[in-house]
N, C-alpha and C positions, 0 to 999 in steps of 0.2 A: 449467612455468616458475616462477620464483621469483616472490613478490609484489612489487608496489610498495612499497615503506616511506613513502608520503607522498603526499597527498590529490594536489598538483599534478602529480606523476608520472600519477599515473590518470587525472587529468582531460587531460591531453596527450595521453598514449595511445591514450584515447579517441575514438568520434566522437556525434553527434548521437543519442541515441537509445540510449546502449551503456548498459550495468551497470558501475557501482564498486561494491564488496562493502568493505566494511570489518568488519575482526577487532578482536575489542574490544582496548583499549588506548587511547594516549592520545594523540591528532595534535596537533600545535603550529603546521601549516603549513595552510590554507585553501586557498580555490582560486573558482572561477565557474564553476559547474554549464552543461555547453551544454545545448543543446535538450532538451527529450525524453529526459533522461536520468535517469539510476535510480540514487539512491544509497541502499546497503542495507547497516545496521551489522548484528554479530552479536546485537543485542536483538532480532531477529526471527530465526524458519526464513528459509532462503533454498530457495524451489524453482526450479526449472527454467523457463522461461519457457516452452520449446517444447513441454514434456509435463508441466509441474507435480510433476516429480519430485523428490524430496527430498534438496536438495545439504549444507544446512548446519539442522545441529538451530540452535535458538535459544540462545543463550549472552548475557552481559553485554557491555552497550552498549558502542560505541568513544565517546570523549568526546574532542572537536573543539575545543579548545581556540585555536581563530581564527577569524573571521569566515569564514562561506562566503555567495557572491553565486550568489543563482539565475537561472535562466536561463529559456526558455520550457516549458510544459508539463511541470514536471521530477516528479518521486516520491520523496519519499523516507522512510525506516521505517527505526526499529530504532537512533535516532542521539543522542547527547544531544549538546550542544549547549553547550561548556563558558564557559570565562573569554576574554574579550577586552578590550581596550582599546574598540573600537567597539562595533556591534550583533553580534551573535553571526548572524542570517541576515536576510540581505538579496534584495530585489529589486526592480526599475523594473516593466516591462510583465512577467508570472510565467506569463499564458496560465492552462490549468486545472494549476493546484498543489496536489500532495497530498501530506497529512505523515500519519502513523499513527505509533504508537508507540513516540513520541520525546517529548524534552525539551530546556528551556533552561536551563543553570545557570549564569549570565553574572556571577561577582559582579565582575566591572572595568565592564562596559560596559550596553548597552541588550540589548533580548529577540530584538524581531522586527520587521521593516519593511519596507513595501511604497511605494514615491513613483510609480509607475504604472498598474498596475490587474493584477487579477485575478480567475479564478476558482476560489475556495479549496473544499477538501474538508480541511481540515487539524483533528486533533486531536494534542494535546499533552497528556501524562499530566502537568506540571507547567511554568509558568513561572517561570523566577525572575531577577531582574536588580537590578543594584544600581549603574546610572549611567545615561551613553548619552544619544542623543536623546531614545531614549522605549525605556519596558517591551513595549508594545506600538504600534505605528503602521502602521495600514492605511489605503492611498487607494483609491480606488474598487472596491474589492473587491465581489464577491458570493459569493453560497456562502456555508459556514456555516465557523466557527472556535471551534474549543473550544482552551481555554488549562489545563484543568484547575487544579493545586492551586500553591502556589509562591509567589514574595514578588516584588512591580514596586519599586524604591524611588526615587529622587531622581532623578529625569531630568532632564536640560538640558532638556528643551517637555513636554507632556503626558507621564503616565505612560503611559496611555494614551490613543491619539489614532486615532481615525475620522473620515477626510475622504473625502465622495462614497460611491457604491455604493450596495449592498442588503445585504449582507453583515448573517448571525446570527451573533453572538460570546456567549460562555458564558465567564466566568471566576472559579474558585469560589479563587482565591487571593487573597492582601494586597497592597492599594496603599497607598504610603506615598509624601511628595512632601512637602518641606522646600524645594523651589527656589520660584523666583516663575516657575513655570506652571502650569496645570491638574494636578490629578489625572486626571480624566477629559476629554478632550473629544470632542467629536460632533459633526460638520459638513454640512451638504448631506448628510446618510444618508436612507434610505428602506427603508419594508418590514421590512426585517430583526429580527429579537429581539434585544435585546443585553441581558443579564444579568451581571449581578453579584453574586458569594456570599458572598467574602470580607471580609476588615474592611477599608476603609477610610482613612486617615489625612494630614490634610493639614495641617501646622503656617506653611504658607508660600504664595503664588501663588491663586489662582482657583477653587480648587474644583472644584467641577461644570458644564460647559460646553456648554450646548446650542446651536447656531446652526442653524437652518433641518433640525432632526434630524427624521426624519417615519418612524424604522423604528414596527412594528405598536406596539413593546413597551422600553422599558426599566426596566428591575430592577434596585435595589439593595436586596436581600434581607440585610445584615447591617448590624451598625454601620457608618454614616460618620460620621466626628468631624474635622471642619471649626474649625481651631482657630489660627488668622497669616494674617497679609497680609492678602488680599481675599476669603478662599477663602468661597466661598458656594454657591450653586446658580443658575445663569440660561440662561434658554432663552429665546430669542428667536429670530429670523429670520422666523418664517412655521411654528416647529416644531410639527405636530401631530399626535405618539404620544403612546401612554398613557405618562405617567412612575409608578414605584411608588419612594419611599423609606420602606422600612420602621421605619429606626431613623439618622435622619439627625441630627445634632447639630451644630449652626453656632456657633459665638463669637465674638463683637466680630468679624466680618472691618471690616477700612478702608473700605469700600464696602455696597451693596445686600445686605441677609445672603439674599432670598429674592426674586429677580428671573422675574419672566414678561413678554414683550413682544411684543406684535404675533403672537401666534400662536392657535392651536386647540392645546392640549395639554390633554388631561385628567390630572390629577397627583392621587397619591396620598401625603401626606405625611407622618410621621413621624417623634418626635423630639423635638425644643427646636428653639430660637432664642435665644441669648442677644445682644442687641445694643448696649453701651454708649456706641459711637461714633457721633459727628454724622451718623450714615447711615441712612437708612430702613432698616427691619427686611422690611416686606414693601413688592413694590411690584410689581403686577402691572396691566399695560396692554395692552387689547385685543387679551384672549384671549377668544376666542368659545368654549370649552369650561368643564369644570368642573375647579374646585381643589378641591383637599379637604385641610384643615390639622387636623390631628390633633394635630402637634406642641404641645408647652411654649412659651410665648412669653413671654422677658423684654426686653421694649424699651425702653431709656432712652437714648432717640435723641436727647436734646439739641434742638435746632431742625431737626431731620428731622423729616417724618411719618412714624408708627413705622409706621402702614398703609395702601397705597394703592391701592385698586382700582377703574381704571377702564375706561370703552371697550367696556364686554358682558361676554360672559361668565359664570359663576357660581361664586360662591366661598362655601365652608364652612367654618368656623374653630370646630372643638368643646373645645377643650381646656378643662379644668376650671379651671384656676390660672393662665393668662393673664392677663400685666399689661402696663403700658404707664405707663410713669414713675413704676413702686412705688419705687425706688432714690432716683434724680434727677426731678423732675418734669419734664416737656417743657417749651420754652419758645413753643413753636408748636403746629401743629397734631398731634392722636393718630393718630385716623382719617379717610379720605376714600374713600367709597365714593359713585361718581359715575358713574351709567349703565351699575351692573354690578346683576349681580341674587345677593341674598342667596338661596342652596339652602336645602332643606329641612330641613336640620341647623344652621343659623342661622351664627352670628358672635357670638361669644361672650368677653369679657373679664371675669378676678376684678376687676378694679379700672384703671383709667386716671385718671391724675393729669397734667393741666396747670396750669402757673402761668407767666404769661407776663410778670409782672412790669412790669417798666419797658423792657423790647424794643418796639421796633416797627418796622413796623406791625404790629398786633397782628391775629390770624387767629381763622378760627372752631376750636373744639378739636374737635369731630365733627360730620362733616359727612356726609349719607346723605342721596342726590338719585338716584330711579330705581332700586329697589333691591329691585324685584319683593315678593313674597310671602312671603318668609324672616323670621326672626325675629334681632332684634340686639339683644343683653343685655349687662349689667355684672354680675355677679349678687354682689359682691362675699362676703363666707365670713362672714355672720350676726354679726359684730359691728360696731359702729356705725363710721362711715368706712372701712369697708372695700374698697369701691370705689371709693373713688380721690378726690379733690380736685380741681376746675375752679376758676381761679378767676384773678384779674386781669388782664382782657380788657378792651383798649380799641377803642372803634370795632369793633366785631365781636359778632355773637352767639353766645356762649358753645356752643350746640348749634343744629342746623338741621338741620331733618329735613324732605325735599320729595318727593311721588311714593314714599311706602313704601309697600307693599302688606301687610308684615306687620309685627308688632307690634314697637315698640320701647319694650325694657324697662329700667328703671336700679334698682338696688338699692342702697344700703347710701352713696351718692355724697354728698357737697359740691358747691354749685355756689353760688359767691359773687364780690363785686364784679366785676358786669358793666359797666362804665362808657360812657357817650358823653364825649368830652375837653371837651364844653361843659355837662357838670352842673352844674360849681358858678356857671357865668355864666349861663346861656340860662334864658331867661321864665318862671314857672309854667304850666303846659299846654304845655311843647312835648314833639313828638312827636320821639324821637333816633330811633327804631328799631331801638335797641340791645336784645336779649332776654336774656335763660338760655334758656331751647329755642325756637327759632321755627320751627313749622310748618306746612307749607302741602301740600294733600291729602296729610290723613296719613292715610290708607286702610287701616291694619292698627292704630292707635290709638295709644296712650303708656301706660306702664304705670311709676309711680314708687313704690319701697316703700322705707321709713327712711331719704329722702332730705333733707337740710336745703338749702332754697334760701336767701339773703338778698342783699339789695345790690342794685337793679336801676336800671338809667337806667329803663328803662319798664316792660316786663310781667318776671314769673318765665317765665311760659309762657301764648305767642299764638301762636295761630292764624287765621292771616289771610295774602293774598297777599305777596310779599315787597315786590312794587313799590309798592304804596300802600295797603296796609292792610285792602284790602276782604272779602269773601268769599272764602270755601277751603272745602273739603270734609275734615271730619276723624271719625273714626270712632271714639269712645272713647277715654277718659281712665280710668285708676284711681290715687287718691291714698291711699296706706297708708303709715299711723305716719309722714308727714312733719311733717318744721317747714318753714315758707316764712315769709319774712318783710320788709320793708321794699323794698319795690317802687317803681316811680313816685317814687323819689328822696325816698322818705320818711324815706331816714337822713342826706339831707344838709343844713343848717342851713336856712328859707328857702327851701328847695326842695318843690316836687310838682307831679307832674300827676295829674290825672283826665279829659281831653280823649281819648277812643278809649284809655284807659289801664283797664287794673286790672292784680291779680295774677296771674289765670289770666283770659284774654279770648280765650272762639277762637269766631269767626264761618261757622257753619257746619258744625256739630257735628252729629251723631248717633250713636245705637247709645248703650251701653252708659258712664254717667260714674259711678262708683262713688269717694268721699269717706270715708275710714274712720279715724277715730283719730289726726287730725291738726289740728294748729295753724295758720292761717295769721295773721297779725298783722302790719298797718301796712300798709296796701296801700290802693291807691285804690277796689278794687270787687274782693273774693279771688276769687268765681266771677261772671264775664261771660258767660253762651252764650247765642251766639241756634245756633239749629239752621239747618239746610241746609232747602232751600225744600221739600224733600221725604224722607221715609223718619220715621222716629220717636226719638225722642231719651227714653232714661229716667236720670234722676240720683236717686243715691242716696245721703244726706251720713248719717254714724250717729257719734257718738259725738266729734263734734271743736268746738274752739272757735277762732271767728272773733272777733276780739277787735283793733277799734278802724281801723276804715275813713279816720277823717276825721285830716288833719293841719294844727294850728292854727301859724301865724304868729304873728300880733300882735291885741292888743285891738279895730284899725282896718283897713278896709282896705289889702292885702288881706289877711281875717280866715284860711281855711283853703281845704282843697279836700279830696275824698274824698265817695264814692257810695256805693254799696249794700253790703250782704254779702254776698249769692246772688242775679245777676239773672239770669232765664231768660225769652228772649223766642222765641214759637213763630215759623217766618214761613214765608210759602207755605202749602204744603198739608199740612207737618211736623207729627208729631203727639208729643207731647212728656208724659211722667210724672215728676212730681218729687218723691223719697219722701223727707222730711229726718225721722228718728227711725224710728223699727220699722214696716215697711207692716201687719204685724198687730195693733199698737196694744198689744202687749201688755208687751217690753220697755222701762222707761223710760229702764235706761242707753244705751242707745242715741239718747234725744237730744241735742240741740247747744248749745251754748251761745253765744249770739253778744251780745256787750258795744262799746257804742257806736260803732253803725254810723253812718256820713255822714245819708243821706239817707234811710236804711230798711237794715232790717235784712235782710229777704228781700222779692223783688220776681217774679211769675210774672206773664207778659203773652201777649197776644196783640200780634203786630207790626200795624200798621195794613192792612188788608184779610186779615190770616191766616186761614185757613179751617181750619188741623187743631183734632184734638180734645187739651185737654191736662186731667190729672189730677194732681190732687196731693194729697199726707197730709202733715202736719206737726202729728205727736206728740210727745209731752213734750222741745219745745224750750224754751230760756231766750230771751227777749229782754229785755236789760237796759240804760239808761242811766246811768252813771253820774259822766257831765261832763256839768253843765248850765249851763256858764260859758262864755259868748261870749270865745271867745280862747284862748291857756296859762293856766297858772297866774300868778296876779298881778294880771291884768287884773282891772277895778273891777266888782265887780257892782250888781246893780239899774239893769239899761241897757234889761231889758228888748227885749233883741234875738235874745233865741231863737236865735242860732244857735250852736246845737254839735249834738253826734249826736243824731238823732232815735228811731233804732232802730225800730222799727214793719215790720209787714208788710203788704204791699200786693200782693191779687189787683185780676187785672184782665182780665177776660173780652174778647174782641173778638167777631171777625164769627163764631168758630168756637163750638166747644161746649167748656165749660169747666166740670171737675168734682172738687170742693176737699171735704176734709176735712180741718177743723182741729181737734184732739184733745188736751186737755190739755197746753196750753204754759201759759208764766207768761209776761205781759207785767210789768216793773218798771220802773217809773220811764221809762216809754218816751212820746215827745209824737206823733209825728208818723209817715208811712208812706207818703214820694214824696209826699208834697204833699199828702196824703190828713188830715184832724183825725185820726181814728182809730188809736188804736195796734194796730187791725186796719183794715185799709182794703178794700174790697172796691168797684170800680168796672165795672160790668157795660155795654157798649155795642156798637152796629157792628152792631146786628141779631143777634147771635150768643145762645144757647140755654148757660145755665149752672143748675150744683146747688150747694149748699154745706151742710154740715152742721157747724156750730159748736158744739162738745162740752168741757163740763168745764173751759175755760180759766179762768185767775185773769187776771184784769187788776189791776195791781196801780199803785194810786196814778197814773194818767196824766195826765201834764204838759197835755192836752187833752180829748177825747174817747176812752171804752173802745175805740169801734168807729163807723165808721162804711159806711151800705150804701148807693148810689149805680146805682139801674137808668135808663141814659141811651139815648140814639138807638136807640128801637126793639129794645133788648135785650130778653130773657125769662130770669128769675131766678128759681127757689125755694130758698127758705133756711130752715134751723131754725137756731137757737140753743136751746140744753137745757142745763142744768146749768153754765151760767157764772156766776161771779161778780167784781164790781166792785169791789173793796178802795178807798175813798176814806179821805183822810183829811187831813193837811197836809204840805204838801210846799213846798221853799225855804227860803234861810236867806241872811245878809249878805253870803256868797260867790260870789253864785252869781247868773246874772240876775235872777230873781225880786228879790234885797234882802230878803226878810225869808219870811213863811210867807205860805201859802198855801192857799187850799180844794181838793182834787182832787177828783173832777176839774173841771175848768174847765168844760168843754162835754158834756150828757147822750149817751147814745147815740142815733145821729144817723140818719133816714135821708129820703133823696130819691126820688124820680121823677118823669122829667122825658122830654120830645124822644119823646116815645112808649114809653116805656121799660112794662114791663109786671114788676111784682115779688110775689110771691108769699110772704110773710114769717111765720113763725109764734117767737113766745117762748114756753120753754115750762120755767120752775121755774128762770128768770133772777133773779139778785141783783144790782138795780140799785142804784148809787150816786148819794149825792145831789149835784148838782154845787153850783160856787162860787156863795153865795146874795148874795151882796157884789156881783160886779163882772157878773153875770149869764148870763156865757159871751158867744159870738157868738149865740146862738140863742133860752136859754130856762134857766130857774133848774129845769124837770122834769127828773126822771131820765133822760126817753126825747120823744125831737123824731122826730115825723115828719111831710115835707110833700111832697103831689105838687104838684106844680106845672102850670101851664096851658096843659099841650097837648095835641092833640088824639091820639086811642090810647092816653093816660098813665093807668097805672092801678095802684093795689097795694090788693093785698088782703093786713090786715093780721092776724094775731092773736094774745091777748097770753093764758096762762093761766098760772096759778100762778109768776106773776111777783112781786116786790114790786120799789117804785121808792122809796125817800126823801120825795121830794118831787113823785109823783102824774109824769102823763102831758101831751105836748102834741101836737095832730095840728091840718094845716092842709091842706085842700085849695081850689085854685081851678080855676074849669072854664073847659075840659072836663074837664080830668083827673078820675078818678073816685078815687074813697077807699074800701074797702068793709073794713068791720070786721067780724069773725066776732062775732055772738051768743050761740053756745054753746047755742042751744036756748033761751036767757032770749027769755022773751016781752016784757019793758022795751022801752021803745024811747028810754032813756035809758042815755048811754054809761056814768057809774057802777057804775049797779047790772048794767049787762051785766059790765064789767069782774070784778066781784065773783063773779059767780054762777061764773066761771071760777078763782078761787083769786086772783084779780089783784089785790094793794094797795097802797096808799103814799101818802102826802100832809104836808103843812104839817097841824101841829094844836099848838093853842096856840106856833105863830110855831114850832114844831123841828118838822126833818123826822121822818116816822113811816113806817115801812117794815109797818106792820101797818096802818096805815090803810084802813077799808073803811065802804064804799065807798073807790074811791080817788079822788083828786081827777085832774081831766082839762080840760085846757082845749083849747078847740077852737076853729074858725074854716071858713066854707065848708060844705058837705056833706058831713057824715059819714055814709055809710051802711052801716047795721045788717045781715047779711046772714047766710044761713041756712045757708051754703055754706064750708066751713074751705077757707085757704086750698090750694094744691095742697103735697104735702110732695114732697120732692129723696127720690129715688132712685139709690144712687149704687154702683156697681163700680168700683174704680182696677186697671186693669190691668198 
């Protein structure tokens, strides 16, 4: 019989179940495949059904140039699939449908769709469509679908759209999508693989579109370039398959450029992000899985957070050149990583710049709360500002870091005026609790290198509880080549605090604080640490200068405020190392320079009942004064109120064991040391067991006393002093309190015991200075004052050899306290000539002091007793 000339003819003809063969050429007329039926172009053999006999060799495709609507269970091979105004093939409910060795070449309309469900076996040697619903649209499919090679372009809904099923799709051809919908979408899917090979292209609409998609796998293996409208990437619903974008490229979309929500997806990223619209760049919310961002990130998100990650999960952001308001600064917040955990591969930015300006209310700029073990860096590209600028923050602390487990690191940053909005009014000593970084258990430390801090309501950087200031747990600091600077409202006219304030204050510190080749200046106390009740605390300061703690007001009260330079207070059972200059003793450039500190210059303590062990070396550091004018400049001198920076250092052993070497520093011009006369102050008490070896130091000119040693409540203390010397001479002039000159030092070197204290003191080729022979000191016109005083267990044993003193010796004991002077093997049982027989001289001779004086002169009071026994010397390892 003659053929059919037309698809509907055959399909008429036909019944459920039967064969249409189509001869290549070109149909214009469609049709609705029934059941089980079998349409078979001549792009295939055609065999025989009942014996596989060979009817029709394979010849060139017939090309169907109208939509055909499938039917249940239908086959079909060997077809292409030409030009329509609609979808080129369609079906509702498709039963198992199989396509082989066909194609779509749809350039009027859409590719392929399914709005009921199926089970596909279909491969496609190309798709191509260039309108339509959609390029491809499958609902509830399973089976697998391969689309092969071909171009999807501008569809009225997705290009491609998967709703429901299990369904694997494969399709290594181009999506392109200028309309406002998806390129891709994927909905309620499951199981399935779905890849993609082809490039990509979306100038308009949504992008990439995941809702509650849970196939094993999806792949996009080529360029996607995400460039109009909204188009981005977001997955959310509950979706969780591995996502892969290999080379994903997003720009300015109007919305989220990089969305994850409420799911488990592990995502593999790649690419850029370019984001200049008010829109968060990434923002990813509890996803329990991991991210991995590989991609380029430029964020210039306006008052969006450019990164948000919270709710679980773990998220990795490696890219090398990652910024966030390099362009435009933010005017809010950068980052917010908030109870997700930073992976192994850290979180990583070149540079983030916020300036918040005159907005409000003004927010934290990064913020890292719960953020596991990971490491989170700025690492800015080794020139100076290079990562980035924080800076005009009100009511807010500039950085906050709570619960990190690993290290957060800032390189190359600015972080300046942090403000509270009642600086310029609110009290001296109030506490705003406004910071530059504030942290609380920071468990994996702070790591800041060619960072410039300045401008603080309170601290640069504390560490301390958020809610009231207290204890935290923090685990290393390192400060390299920073400048830091005016803290504590020290740059605002009439303004400071020093009440629970300095520059760097964190309560609870241990492990590792390393200080290298940095500045800090104008701060109420630059290093505050007390350690954590437990574990060990070592600080290491080399090569920086601290320069001017205290800040003056007026001539009257209130005169200034401003504390220490370096205070370190052990507490608990914490055992704490403080190495300020080279611990080998051997480089000098490596000491510090610290110029007119408040209240002392460095200060190492034991907390009251402390029980660890602390050690400390402090070689060739500077301590210098150089305002010794009550008030600014202007203010009247000769008032004789002593108070401006005193500079001085101040050990102070407690209940624990306390083991110091102090090694070629310069004191200049230094009075005072926490309260101490001493421009070295040394305070030993609390029952606690200390050593000290005092080597080489210049004391130069002191506004009081060289040194002074103080062994009180039942302490045990041995100490040498070797190779020091006392530079006196005159010091003051009409500007300055003093009103005119002055003898230095004022007060001899000084020492106590007392409360049972037990001291073990040896000089050994000391050059003492003569003090003020005028006004007589607090003590005594001798070089050197020692008194135990009268209690019972109180005892030192002193001894003096190849020492000289100006103006001879003074020793006072009353009992019980015991006195025992070493003899030296001199048989005398007069204190002179024992002094002598040791190299020991100095005295008044014709009315001027004489530092060769010998015998030397010695004035005594109480029992002195002469004893055969030196005292015990310090033995000392700093570990």
């Amino acid at each position: 019989a003659n053929p059919f000339t037309t698809i509907p003819q055959a399909i008429t003809a036909s019944s459920p179940g039967g064969y249409i063969f189509l001869f290549a050429g070109t149909y214009t007329a469609g049709g609705t495949l029934l059941d089980n039926q079998k349409l078979i172009g001549e792009g295939v053999a055609w065999n025989c059904p009942t014996d596989g006999s060979l009817i029709q060799n394979a010849g060139s495709a017939p090309v169907i140039n109208a939509p055909i609507l499938l039917g249940m269970n239908d086959t079909i091979a060997g077809v292409i699939f030409g030009s329509s105004a609609s979808t080129a093939l369609n079906g509702s409910t498709v039963g198992n449908l199989q396509i082989k060795s066909s194609s779509i070449n749809n350039t009027l309309g859409g590719g392929m769709m399914i709005i009921g469900s199926g089970n596909l076996d279909v491969t496609f040697s190309s798709i191509s469509s260039s309108g339509g619903a959609a390029g491809i649209s499958l609902t509830s499919c399973t089976g697998s679908f391969t689309g092969g090679f071909g171009s999807l372009s501008n569809a009225s809904g997705a290009v491609v759209n998967i709703v429901g099923g299990t369904l694997a799709l494969t399709y290594n051809g181009t999506i392109t999508q200028s309309n406002n919908f998806a390129a891709v979408n994927v909905q309620n899917h499951s199981t399935g693989i779905v890849t993609f090979s082809g490039a990509i292209n979306a100038t308009n609409g949504t992008g990439l579109q995941f809702n509650n998609a849970d196939g094993s796998q999806y792949n996009f293996n080529n360029m996607v370039t995400l460039n109009g409208g909204d188009a981005g990437i977001d997955i959310f619903g509950g979706s969780s398959a591995s996502f892969t974008f290999s080379n994903t490229q997003i720009t300015n979309p109007s919305g989220t450029g990089f969305l994850v929500a409420t799911s488990a997806a592990t995502i593999t990223w790649g690419g850029s992000l370019t984001q200049n619209n008010n829109a968060r760049g990434i923002d990813i919310t509890s996803n329990s899985s991991v991210v991995n961002i590989a991609a380029t990130l430029i964020l210039n998100t306006q008052a969006s957070t450019a990164v948000n990650v919270t709710g679980g999960g773990t998220v990795n952001i490696t890219g090398n050149t990652n910024t966030i308001g390099a362009t435009t600064a933010l005017t809010k917040m950068a980052v917010n990583i908030d109870g997700s955990t930073i992976g192994a591969n850290g979180v990583k930015f070149q540079s983030i710049s916020v300036n918040q300006g005159s907005t409000s209310p003004d927010v934290t700029a990064i913020n890292l709360n719960n953020t596991g073990t990971g490491v989170f860096s700025v690492t800015g590209n080794g020139a100076a500002n290079s990562g980035g600028t924080i800076q005009n923050i009100t009511d807010a602390d500039a950085i906050r870091i709570s619960n990190t487990g690993g290290l957060v690191s800032l390189s190359y940053m600015n972080i300046q005026d942090i403000a509270a909005s009642g600086d310029a009014s609110a009290a001296n000593g109030t506490n705003s609790f406004i910071d530059g970084i504030q942290g609380q258990s920071v468990l994996g430390g702070l790591t800041l290198r060619n960072v410039s801090m300045r401008r603080f309501s309170d601290n640069a950087i504390n560490g301390a509880l958020f809610s009231n200031n207290a204890a935290t747990e923090w685990h290393g600091l390192k400060l390299i080549n920073c400048l830091i600077e005016n803290s504590n409202r020290y740059h605002i006219t009439g303004k400071g605090d020093d009440i629970s304030e300095g520059m760097i204050r964190i309560n609870g510190i241990i492990d590792s604080v390393v200080v290298t080749n940095s500045t800090l200046q104008n701060g109420a106390t630059f290093l505050e640490l007390f350690t954590h009740t437990t574990g060990k605390l070592t600080l290491v300061a080399q090569s920086n200068s601290f320069n001017t703690t205290i800040k003056e007001f007026g001539c009257t009260s209130p005169i200034n405020v401003g504390k220490t330079g370096i205070l370190v207070f052990a507490q608990g059972s914490a055992d704490a190392t403080v190495i300020l200059g080279d611990k080998a003793r051997v480089n000098a450039s490596m000491g510090n320079i610290f110029t007119n500190c408040a209240t002392a210059s460095v200060v190492v303590a034991h907390q009251t009942s402390a029980t660890g062990t602390i050690g400390a070396i402090l070689y060739k550091n500077q301590f210098i004064v150089n305002d010794h004018l009550t008030g600014p400049p202007g203010c009247p001198g000769g008032t004789m109120q002593f108070n401006f920076p005193q500079g001085g250092v101040s050990l102070n052993p407690g209940a624990g064991t306390f083991n110091a070497i102090v090694d070629n520093n310069t004191f200049n011009q230094v009075m005072h040391a926490n309260g101490g006369f001493g421009q070295l102050t040394i305070t030993a008490s609390a029952n606690g067991t200390s050593q000290f070896e005092i080597v080489n130091n210049n004391f130069t000119l002191p506004w009081d006393a060289p040194v002074q040693i103080t062994a009180d409540g039942n302490a045990s203390s041995k100490i040498r002093c070797m190779n020091n010397i006392t530079v006196g001479g005159n010091i003051g002039s009409a500007a300055d309190d003093l009103g005119g000159l002055f003898r230095s030092p004022y007060n001899p070197f000084l020492v106590f015991v007392r409360n049972g204290g037990h001291l073990d003191l040896t000089l050994n080729s000391e050059t003492l200075a003569s003090p003020d022979q005028v006004s007589g000191g607090n003590y005594s016109t001798a070089s050197f004052y020692a008194r135990v005083q009268p209690q019972a267990n109180t005892t030192l044993n002193l001894a003096l050899q190849n020492t000289t003193g100006g103006t001879g010796y003074h020793f006072i004991q009353s009992a019980p306290g015991v006195f025992n002077l070493y003899n030296g093997g001199s048989m005398s049982m007069s204190i002179p000539p024992v002094l002598a027989s040791q190299g020991t001289t100095g005295g008044i001779q014709a009315g001027t002091p004489n530092p060769a004086k010998s015998p030397p002169d010695v004035i005594s009071s109480g029992t002195i007793t002469l004893v055969g026994t030196a005292p015990a010397l310090p033995s000392i390892t700093i570990n």
